[in-house]
PLY file of the C-alpha trace (Angstrom):
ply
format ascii 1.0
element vertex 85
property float x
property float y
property float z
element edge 84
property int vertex1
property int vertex2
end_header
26.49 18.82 -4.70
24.05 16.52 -5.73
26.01 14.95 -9.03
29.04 14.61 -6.61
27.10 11.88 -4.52
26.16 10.28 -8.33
22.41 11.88 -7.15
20.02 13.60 -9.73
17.53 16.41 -8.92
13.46 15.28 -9.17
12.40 18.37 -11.19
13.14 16.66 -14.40
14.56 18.74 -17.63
15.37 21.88 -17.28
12.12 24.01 -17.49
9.71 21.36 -17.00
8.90 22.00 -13.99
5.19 22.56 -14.18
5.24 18.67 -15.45
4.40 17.82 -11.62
1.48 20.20 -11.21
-1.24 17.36 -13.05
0.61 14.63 -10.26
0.37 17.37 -7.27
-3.63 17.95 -8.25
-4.15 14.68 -8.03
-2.62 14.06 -4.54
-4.43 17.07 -3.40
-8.17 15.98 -4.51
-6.75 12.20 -3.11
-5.56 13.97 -0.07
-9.08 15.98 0.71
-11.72 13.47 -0.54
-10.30 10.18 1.10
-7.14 10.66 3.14
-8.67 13.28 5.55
-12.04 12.00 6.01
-11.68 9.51 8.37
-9.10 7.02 9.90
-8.49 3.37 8.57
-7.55 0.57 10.86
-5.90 -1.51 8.40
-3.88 -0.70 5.46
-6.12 -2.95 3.55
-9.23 -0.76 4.43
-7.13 2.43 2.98
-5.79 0.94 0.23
-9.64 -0.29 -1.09
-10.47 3.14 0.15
-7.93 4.76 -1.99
-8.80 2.73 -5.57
-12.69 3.44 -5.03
-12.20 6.98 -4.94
-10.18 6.46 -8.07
-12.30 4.30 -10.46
-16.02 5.56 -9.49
-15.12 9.38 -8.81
-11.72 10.41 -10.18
-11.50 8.42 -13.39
-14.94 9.13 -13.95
-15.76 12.42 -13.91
-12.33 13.55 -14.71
-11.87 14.86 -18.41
-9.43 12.85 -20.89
-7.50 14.51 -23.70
-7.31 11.06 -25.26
-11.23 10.56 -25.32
-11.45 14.13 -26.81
-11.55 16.14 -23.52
-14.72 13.85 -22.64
-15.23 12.30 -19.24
-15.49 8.28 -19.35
-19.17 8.37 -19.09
-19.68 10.78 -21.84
-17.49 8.98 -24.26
-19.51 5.50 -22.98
-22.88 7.49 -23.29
-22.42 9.20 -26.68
-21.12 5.55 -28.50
-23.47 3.87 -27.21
-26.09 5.80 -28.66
-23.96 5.55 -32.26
-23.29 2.00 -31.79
-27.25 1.39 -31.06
-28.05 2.72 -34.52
0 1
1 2
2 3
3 4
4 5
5 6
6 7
7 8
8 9
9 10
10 11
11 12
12 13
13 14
14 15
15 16
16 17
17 18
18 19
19 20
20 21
21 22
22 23
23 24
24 25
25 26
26 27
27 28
28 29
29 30
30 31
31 32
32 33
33 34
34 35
35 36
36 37
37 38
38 39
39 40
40 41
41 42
42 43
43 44
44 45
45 46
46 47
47 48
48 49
49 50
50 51
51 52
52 53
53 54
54 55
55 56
56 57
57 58
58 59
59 60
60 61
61 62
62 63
63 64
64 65
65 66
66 67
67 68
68 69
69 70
70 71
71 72
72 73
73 74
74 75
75 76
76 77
77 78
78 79
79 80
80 81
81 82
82 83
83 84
């Protein structure tokens, strides 16, 4: 048993175990958009790779609850126009 060994499951509380499903999308779209498009011959190539992806595609077109289910650019776009006033 796992709390025999002093070892906790990774599911979390009980019931919560559609918590991982945001984390699991993620890896997916990471997994199909950079991982399996080519090969890298340094980890340093995958790792800049892997944070492009992320700021210019994922964190930007990707819709935020705390920016009022907005994506980056639309929150930028629409205060910039209030802002300009």
């Amino acid at each position: 048993m796992l709390s025999d060994n002093g070892l906790q499951g990774s599911m979390g509380r009980v019931g919560a175990c559609g918590g991982n499903a945001a984390m699991e999308s993620f890896f997916s779209m990471l997994q199909k958009n950079v991982l399996d498009r080519q090969r890298w011959s340094t980890q340093e190539q995958l790792r800049l790779a892997i944070v492009t992806w992320i700021e210019k595609t994922y964190h930007r077109k990707r819709r935020q609850r705390r920016l009022g289910k907005l994506t980056p650019i639309e929150f930028e776009t629409i205060n910039q126009a209030v802002y300009a006033v």
